[in-house]
C-alpha positions as CSV (number, residue, x, y, z in Angstrom):
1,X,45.0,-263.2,106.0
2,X,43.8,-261.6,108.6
3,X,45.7,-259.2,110.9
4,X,46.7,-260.7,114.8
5,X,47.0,-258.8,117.9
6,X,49.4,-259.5,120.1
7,X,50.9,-259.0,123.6
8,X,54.1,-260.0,124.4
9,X,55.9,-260.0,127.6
10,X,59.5,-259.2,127.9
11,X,62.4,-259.0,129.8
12,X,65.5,-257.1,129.5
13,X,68.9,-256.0,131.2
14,X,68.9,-252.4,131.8
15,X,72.3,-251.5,132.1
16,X,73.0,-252.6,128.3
17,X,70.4,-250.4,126.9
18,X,69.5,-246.2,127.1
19,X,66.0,-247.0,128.3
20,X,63.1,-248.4,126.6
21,X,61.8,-245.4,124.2
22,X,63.8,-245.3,121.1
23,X,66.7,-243.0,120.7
24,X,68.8,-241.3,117.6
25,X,71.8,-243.5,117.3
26,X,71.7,-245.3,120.9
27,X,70.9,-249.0,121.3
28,X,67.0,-248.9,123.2
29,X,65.1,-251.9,123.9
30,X,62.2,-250.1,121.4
31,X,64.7,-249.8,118.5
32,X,65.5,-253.5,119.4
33,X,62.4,-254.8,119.3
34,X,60.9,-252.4,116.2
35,X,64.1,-254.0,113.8
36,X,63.3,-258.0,115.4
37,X,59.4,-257.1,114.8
38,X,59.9,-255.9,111.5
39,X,62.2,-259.2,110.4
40,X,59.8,-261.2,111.7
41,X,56.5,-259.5,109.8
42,X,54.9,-257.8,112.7
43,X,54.0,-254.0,113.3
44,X,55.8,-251.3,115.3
45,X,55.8,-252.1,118.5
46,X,53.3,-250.2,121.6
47,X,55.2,-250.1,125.1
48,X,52.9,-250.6,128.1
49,X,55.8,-248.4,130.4
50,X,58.3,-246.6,130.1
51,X,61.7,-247.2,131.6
52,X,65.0,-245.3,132.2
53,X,68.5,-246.0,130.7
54,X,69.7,-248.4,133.4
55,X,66.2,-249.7,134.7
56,X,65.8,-253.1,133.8
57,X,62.0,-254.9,133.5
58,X,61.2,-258.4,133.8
59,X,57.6,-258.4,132.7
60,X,57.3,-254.9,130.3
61,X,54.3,-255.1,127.8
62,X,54.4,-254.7,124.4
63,X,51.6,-254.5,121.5
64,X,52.3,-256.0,118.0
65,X,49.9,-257.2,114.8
66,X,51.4,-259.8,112.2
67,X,49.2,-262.1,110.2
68,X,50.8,-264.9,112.6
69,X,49.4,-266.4,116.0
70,X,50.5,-265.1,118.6
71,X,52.3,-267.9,119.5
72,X,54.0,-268.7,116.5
73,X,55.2,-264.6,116.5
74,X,56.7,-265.0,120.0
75,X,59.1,-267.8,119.0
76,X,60.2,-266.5,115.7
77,X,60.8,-263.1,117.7
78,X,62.7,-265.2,120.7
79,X,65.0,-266.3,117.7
80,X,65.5,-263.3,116.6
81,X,66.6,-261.7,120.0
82,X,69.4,-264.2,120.3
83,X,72.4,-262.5,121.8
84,X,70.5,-259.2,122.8
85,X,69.7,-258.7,126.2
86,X,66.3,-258.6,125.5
87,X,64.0,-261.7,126.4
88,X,60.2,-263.0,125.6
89,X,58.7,-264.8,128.7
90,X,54.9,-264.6,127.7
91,X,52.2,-263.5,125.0
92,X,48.8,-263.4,123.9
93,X,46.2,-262.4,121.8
94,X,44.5,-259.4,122.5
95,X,41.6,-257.3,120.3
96,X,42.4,-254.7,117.8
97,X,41.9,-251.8,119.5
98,X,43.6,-252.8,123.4
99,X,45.6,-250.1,124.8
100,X,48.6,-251.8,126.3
101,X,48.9,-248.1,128.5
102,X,46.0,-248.8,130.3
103,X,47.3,-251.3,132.8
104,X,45.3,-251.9,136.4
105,X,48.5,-251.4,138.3
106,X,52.3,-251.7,137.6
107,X,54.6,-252.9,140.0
108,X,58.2,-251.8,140.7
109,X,61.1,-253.1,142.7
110,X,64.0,-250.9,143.8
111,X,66.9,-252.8,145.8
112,X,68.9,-251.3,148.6
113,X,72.1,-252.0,149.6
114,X,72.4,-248.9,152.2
115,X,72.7,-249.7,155.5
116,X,69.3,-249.1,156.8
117,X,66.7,-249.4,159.6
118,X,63.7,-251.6,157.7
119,X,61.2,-249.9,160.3
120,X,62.2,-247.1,159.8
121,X,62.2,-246.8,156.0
122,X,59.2,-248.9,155.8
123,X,57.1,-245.9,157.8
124,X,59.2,-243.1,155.8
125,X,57.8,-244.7,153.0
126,X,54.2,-245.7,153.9
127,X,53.9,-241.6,153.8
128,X,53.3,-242.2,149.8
129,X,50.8,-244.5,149.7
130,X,47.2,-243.1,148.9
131,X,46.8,-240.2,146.3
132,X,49.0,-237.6,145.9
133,X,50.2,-235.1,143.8
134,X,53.8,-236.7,143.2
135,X,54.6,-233.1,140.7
136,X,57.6,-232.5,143.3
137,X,59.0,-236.3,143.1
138,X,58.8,-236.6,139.3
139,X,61.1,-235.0,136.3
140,X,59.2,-232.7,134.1
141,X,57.4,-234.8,131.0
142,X,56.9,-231.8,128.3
143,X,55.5,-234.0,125.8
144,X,53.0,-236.1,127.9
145,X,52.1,-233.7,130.4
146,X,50.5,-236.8,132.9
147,X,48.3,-235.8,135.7
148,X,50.8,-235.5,138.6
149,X,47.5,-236.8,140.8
150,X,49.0,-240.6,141.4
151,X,47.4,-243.5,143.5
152,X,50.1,-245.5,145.2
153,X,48.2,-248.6,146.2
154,X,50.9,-250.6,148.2
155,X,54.1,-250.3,149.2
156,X,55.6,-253.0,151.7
157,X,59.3,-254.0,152.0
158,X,61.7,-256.8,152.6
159,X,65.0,-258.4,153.7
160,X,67.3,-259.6,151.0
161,X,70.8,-260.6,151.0
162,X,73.2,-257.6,151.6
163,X,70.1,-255.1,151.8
164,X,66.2,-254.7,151.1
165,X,63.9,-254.9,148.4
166,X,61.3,-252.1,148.5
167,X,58.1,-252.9,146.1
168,X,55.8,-249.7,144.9
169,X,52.6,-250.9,143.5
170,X,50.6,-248.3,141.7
171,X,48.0,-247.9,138.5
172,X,50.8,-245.9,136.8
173,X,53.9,-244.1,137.9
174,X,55.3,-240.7,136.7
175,X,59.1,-240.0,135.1
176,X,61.7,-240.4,137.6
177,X,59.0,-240.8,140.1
178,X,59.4,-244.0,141.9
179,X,63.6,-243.3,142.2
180,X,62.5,-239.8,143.7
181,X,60.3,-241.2,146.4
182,X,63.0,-243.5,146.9
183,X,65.9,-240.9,147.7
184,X,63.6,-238.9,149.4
185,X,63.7,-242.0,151.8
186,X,67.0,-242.1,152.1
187,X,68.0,-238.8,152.8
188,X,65.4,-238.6,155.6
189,X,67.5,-242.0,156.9
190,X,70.5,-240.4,156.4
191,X,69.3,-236.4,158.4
192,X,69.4,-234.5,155.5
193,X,65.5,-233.9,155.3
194,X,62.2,-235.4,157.1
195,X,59.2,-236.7,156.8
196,X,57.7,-233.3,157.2
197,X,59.5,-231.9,154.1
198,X,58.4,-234.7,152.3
199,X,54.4,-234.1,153.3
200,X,55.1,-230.2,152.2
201,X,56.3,-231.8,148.9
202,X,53.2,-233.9,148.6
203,X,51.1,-230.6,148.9
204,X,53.2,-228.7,145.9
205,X,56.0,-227.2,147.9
206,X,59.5,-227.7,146.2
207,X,62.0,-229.4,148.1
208,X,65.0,-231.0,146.8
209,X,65.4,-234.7,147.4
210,X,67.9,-237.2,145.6
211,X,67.3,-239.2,143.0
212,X,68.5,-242.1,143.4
213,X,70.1,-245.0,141.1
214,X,68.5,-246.5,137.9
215,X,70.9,-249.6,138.2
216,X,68.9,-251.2,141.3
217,X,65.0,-250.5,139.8
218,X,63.1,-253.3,138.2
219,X,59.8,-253.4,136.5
220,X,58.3,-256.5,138.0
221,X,54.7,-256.8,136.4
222,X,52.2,-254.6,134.7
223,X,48.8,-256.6,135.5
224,X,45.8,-255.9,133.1
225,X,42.1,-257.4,133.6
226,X,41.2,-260.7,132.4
227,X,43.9,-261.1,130.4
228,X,46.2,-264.2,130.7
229,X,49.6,-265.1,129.6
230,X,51.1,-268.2,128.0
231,X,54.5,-268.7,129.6
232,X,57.9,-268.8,127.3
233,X,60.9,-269.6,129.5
234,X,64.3,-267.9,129.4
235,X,66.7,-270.5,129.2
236,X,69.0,-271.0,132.4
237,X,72.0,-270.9,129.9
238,X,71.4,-267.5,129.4
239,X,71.4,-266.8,133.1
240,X,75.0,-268.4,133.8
241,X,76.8,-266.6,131.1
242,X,76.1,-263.2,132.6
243,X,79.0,-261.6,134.8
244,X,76.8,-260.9,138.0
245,X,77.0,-258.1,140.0
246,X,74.9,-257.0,143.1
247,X,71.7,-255.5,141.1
248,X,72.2,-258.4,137.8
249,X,72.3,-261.4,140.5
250,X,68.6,-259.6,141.8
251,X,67.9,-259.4,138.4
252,X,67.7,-262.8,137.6
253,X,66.6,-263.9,141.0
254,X,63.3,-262.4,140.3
255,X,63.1,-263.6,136.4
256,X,63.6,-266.9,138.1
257,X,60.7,-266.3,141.3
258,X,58.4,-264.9,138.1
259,X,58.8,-267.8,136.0
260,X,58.7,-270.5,138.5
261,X,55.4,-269.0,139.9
């Protein structure tokens, strides 16, 4: 038989994981999803984005070939990620050679629960969007060595209970960078710097901004051209045994908004 392709879309809870890229002797989402893929017949598995030990995604890509359809794959792999806080709500069958890291934009949410002017932040953080060089807002990536020349396409915010919801959208984002950008926020809020420093930063001058939480970011979609998922639902069982705290109840608030959509 011949071999499949296949995207599948996942969820997951990032507090009970040490990010997404596998680790030496750490649960990760990757090693995960590489052991489930493997019981299930499919290939190692190609990560759209990576995210942070305590980031949490509700739509993060993934590549995989098996010798199975696509959907057939996705709902042997859903039963195999019983009692993991890892979730399938979508797939589909791609070509052989798609690059699951060459997204048209990503999306990211980051929640806060500061007490904050939305006005205010809003225009601190309209300073981002356009290109910049973001070298200054991003941890060091000795491996990859990305561009640090990043197009932020939108940014808008809005009023949730007990605080805000600020969404970044982007073509691609680098590490630490969207966390950075928003601490740099925040510590303009709070006096500590302004939105001058944070220009200078844009132009290559180092400055020192906060980074701030990875508990209260979400990867809410990574969008690709012409291609189309087929929805899987994540059962609301699974919603109502979780403990909820501030970030988890957001969590599956916007799992919920996705799905419904």
């Amino acid at each position: 038989m011949k071999l499949r392709w296949t995207l599948i879309r996942i969820a997951y809870l990032g507090k009970s994981y040490h990010g997404s890229q596998i680790q030496p002797n750490v649960d990760t989402v990757e090693r995960i999803l590489t052991e489930k893929l493997n019981e299930c017949g499919a290939s190692y598995p190609k990560f759209a984005s990576r995210t942070d030990k305590g980031v949490s995604a509700i739509a993060n890509i993934v590549l995989t070939s098996s010798e199975m359809s696509s959907e057939l794959l996705a709902g042997k792999l859903t039963e195999k990620l019983s009692g993991h806080d890892v979730w399938i709500n979508g797939f589909c069958e791609v070509k052989e050679h798609f690059n699951p890291r060459k997204a048209t934009s990503r999306l990211y949410r980051y929640l806060i629960y500061e007490n904050v002017d939305i006005e205010k932040f809003s225009t601190i953080m309209k300073t981002f969007e356009g290109m910049h060089n973001f070298e200054q807002f991003s941890k060091k990536d000795k491996r990859n060595n990305p561009n640090p020349e990043i197009e932020i396409f939108k940014i808008s915010l809005s009023k949730i209970e007990n605080g805000l919801a600020c969404d970044i959208e982007g073509r691609s984002f680098l590490w630490h960078q969207v966390r950075t950008m928003i601490g740099a926020a925040n510590d303009v809020c709070r006096g500590s710097r302004t939105i001058e420093d944070i220009r200078k930063a844009l132009n290559g001058e180092f400055i020192y901004f906060t980074v701030s939480k990875p508990e209260f970011l979400t990867l809410l979609q990574v969008n690709y051209e012409n291609i189309y998922f087929e929805k899987l639902k994540i059962p609301r069982e699974v919603i109502k045994k979780h403990k909820l705290v501030l970030a988890e109840t957001a969590f599956w608030d916007n799992i919920v908004s996705y799905l419904d959509k």
